[in-house]
C-alpha positions, 0 to 999 in steps of 0.5 A: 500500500502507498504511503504518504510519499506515494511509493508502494514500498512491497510492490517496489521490493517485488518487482525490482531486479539488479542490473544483471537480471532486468531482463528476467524481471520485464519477462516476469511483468508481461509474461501473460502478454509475451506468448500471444505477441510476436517477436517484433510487436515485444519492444511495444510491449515492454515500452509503453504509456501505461506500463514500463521497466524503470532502470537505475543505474548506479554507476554512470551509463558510457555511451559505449555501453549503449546499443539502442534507445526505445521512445514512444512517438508520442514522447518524441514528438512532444520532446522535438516541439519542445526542443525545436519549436518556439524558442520565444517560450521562457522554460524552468531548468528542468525544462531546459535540462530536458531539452538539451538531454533529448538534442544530446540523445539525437546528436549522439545517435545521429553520429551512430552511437547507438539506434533511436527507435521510435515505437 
């Protein structure tokens, strides 16, 4: 049950995985989903609106250890208006962060560091 912070403390501990084993944990949170959908339809079912694996890192992510990066198009969408359109429009320095992580995020996969695919 949530408490005053919102986090669902037994939930979090049920469904955490260590770095090695996320793979085993996103299984286990859309096995009943997985049988029934092809091999390519899995990327849209592990990333979506309602229902996602969340990574933590602890040690910084290298680039080098990047293969690819999952976006929904929607998100995308939403994040190249807010990086490319209306430079008049006056942002907080989360926004601003935002921005510049997602122009990294599109640099960084134009020079082929890794692939930006967009589901």
């Amino acid at each position: 049950m949530p408490t005053e912070t919102g986090v669902d403390a037994a939930r979090l501990r049920r469904e955490v995985g260590t770095h090695s084993h996320v793979q085993y944990l996103a299984a286990l949170k859309h096995s009943a989903e997985i049988p029934t959908s092809s091999e390519n339809e899995w990327p849209r079912v592990v990333c979506r609106e309602d229902c996602y694996v969340e990574a933590i890192f602890l040690k910084d992510v290298e680039l080098s250890s990047v293969d690819q990066v999952r976006i929904a198009q929607a998100e995308y969408d939403r994040l190249f208006d807010l990086a490319f359109t209306d430079y008049t429009q006056s942002h907080d320095d989360a926004t601003h962060s935002l921005k510049a992580d997602f122009v990294g995020i599109l640099r960084a996969s134009h020079e082929g560091h890794f692939a930006l695919e967009r589901i």
